[in-house]
N, C-alpha and C positions, 0 to 999 in steps of 0.2 A: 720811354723805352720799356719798363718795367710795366706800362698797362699795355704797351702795345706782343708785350713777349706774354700776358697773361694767359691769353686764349692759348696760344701751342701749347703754352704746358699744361692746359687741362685739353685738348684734343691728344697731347701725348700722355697723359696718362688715361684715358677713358679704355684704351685695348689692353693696358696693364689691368684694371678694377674688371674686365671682362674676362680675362682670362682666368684672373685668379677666382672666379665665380666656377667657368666650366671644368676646374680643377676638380670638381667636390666630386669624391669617388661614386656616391651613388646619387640618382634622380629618386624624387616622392614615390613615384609608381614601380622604382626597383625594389625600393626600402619595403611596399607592403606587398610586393614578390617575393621577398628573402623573407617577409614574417610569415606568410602563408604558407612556402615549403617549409620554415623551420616548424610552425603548429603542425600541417598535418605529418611531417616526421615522427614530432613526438607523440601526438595523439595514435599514428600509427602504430608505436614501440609499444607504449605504453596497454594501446589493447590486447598487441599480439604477447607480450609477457604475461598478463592476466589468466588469457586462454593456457598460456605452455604452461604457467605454477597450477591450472585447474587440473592438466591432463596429468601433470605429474601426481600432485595430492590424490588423484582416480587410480591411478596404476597401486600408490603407496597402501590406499584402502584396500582395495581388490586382492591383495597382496599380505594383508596385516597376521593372518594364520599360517603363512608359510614358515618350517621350519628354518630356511635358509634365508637370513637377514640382508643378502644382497638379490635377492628375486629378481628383483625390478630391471635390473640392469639387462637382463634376457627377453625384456619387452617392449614390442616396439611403442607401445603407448608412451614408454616414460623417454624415450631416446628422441620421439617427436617433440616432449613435450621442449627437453631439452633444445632440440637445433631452434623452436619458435623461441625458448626463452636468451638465446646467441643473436637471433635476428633481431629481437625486439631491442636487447639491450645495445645494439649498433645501432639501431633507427634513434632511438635517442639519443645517443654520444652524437650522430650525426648532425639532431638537429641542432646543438647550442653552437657549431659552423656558422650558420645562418638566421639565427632569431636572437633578440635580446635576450639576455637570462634570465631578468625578470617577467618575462614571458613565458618561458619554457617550464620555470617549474611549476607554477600554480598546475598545470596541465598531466600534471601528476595524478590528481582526482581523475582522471578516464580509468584509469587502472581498476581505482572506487567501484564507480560506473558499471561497470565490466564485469566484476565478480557478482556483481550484486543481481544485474541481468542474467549472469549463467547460474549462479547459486535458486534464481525463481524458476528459470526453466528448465533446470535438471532437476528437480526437486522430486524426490522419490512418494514423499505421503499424499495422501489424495484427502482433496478438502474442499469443501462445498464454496460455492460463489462466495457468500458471506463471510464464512470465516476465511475464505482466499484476500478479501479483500480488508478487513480488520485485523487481519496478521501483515498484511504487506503493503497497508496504505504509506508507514513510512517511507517504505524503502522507494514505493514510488513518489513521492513526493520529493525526499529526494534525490531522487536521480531527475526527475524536472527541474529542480531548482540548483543541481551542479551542473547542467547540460547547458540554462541557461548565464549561469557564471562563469562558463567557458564560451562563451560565445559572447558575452563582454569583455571578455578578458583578450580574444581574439582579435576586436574590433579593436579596442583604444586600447592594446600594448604600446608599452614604448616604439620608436620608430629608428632609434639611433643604430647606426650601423657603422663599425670600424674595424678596417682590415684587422687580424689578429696575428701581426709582425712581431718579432723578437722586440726593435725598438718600442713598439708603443703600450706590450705590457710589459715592460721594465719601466718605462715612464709614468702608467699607472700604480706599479708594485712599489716605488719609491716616493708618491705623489702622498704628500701629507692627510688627507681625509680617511685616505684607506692607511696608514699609517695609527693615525689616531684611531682609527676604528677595530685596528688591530690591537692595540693594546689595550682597550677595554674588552673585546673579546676575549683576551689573554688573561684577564684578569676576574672575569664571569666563570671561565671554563675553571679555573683554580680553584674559587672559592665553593663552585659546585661541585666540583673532583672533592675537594675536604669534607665539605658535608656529606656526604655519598660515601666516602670510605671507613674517614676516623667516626664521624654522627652518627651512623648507618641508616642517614635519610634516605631511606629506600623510595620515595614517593615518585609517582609516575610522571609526573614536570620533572621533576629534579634530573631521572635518567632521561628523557625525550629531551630535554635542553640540552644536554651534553651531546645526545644524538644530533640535534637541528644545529650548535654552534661550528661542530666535525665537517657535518653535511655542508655547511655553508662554503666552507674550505674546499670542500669536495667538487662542488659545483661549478665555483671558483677557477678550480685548476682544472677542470672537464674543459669548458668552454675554450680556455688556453691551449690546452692542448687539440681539442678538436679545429679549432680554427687555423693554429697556425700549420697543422698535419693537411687540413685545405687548401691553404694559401700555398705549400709546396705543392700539393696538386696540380695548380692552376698552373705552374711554372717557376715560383718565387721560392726557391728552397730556403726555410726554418728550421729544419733539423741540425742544423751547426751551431745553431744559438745555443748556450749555456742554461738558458732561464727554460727552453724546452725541456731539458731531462729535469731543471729542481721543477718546476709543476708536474710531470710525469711522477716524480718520488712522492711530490706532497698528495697526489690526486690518489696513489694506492696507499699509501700510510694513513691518511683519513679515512678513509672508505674502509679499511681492516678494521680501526681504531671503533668507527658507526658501527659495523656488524656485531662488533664485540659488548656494543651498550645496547644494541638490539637485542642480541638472545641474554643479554640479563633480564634487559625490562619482562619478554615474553614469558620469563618461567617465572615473574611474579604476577603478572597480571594478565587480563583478558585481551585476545588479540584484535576484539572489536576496539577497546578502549586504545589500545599504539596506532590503531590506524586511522583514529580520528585527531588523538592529540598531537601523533608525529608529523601529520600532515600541516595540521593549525602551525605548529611552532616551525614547522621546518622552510615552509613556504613564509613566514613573515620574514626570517632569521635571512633563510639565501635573497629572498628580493631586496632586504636591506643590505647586504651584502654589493649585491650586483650594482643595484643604485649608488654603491660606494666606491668599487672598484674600477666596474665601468661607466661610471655615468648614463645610467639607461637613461632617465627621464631629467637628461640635461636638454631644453629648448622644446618642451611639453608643455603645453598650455595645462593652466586649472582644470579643465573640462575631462581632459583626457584623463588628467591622474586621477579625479575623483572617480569617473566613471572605473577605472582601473581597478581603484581600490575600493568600488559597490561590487564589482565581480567577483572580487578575492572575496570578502565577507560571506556573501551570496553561496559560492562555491563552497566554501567553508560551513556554512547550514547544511548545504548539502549532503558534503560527505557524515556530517555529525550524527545528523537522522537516518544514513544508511547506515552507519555505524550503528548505531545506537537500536534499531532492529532487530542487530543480529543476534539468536540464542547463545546465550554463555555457556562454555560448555562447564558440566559438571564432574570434579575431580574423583577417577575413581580407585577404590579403597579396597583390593581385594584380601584382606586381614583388617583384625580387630587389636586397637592399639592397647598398649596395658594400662594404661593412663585414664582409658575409655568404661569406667565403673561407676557404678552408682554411686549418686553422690558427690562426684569430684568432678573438678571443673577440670576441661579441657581445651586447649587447642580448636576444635571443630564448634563445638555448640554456642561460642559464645558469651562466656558462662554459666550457661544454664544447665544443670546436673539432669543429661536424659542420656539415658543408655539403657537398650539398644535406640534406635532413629528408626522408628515404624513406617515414614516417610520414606525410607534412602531404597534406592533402587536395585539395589544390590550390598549385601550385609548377610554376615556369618552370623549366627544368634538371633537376629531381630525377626519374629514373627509375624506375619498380616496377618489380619483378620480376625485378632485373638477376642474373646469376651471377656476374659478378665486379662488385668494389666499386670496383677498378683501375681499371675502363676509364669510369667516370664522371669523371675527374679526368684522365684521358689525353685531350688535345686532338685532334680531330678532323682527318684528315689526308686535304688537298682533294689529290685524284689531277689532274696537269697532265696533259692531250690537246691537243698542240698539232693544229692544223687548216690547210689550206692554203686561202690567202686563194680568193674567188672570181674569177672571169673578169669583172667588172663592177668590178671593184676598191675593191670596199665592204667595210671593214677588218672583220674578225671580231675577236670576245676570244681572248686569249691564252691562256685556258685556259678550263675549262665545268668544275662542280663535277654529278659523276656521284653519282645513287642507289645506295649501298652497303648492303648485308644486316649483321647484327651479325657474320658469319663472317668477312666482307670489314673 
């Protein structure tokens, strides 16, 4: 009885193990449909915001002698520059709906890309072939070698795809790894918050890390929210779930929190040096994130992760050496500090006792071209002409300081 009842129960269950197969929400060939719209979304956003912050920065310049400190706003260059910078930044939010997030952000380097393309070809000075190409061999170089970190990054992204329901990130948000990974993050961000405030470890990881751990969070609660504001879309309303408004809350409270460790780092350091190390850190920080939260590269063979993670690296030279390019700008000093005397150390030199800076571009006192070095620090010696009063007996000065030659 029991060999002859074997067979039905494996022909009854072979339509059960079938079915539960044609369950799977998505097929291979939709998975790298949904990674394709999500890249060229963000590659999309991410160019078009490059362009609107160039147009805007052009109006700001164009602009910089105006008396009135809101010009801008009366010009249509900065109002374009703005709706491209609305559009671009929804082309992004859109794409982490559909692409892993470990994929989405390394894709951030196009932005890179972008300025670095428009910064060569609007470039105002004119320069010979040779020095065109020994001033900007970096930059092309790379931007070859982030172009092609994005197109491995493209290629072998993760593949994993999962509706984004109220249940299934609540069931990640409670799911121990991201739990655990929470509370060592919680505990990085603290101890770097301490050294940053009471230390006054000002150093440019220390705030970029506070930036990339924020951001990580950020990207985090983007995804969530962009997914499941899709998934109502399509018909499956999300918006009565509870865990939608706490990611909406955590997604702008981070994102303030990032801006706020951005324009510190900026006003100490060069803005080419934050956008190569905030990219480094922020893109390691969210991909370990994502791979945490949502299992990007759960059922990824070897192949693909390594290749994944040759592109990040890749893409990461990349942006380093266009960074790394670009001129530092030079802080300028229109007064002479009192500090700034012969002989005493200062702030600016180093401590090297030079004052005036016959190099500086612009400087009250500092002379070019002088022949001797002497007569810079030799005080100026006002010649007295005494004068006889006039016949109306309206008192004159006592002396008149006369126009002298460098001979005189």
């Amino acid at each position: 009885m029991e060999g002859g009842n074997s067979p039905n129960l494996q022909l009854q269950q072979l339509p059960l193990a079938t079915a539960a197969v044609s369950v799977q929400p998505h097929t291979d060939s939709f998975s790298y449909k949904e990674n394709l719209i999500g890249a060229l979304l963000a590659i999309f956003g991410h160019l078009v915001i490059s362009i609107a912050l160039n147009l805007q920065k052009y109006s700001h310049i164009r602009l910089a002698g105006s008396k009135d400190t809101r010009a801008y706003f009366k010009t249509k260059t900065w109002w374009c520059g703005l709706f491209l910078l609305v559009l671009g930044e929804l082309g992004v939010f859109s794409s982490y709906a559909f692409a892993p997030l470990s994929l989405i952000v390394p894709l951030s380097a196009v932005s890179v890309i972008a300025s670095a393309i428009i910064g060569i070809i609007f470039i105002k000075e004119k320069w010979k072939p040779k020095d065109f190409l020994r001033r900007y061999v970096l930059s092309f170089v790379g931007c070859g070698l982030a172009i092609v970190g994005t197109y491995l990054l493209i290629t072998f992204g993760p593949n994993s795809h999962e509706k984004m329901t109220g249940e299934n990130i609540t069931r990640h948000l409670v799911s121990w790894p991201f739990l655990l990974y929470m509370l060592v993050e919680i505990i990085i961000f603290c101890l770097l918050l301490y050294f940053y405030k009471e230390k006054n470890a000002n150093y440019i990881v220390v705030i970029l890390l506070l930036v990339a751990l924020l951001g990580s969070m950020t990207v985090v609660t983007v995804k969530a929210v962009a997914g499941m504001i899709v998934v109502s879309i399509q018909g499956n309303l999300q918006l009565d779930y509870p865990i939608f408004y706490i990611m909406l809350v955590c997604m702008i409270a981070t994102a303030i929190f990032q801006a706020t460790f951005l324009a510190q780092a900026s006003q100490l350091y060069d803005s080419s040096q934050i956008a190569s190390v905030s990219y480094i850190l922020s893109t390691t920080v969210a991909i370990t994130a994502g791979a945490t939260f949502y299992l990007d590269f759960t059922g990824e063979d070897v192949l693909h992760i390594c290749m994944f993670a040759l592109g990040c690296l890749i893409a990461f030279l990349g942006v380093f050496l266009i960074t790394r390019n670009r001129k530092k700008s030079v802080p300028f000093e229109p007064y002479i500090s009192m500090d700034a005397m012969p002989g005493m150390q200062n702030m600016h030199d180093k401590g090297i006792a030079v004052q005036p800076d016959l190099k500086a571009s612009f400087s009250y006192g500092a002379l070019e071209n002088n022949d001797n070095m002497p007569e810079i620090y030799t005080p100026a010696t006002l010649p007295i002409v005494q004068e006889q009063h006039g016949s109306k007996g309206v008192s004159a000065p006592p002396y008149r300081v006369l126009e002298h030659s460098k001979k005189e």
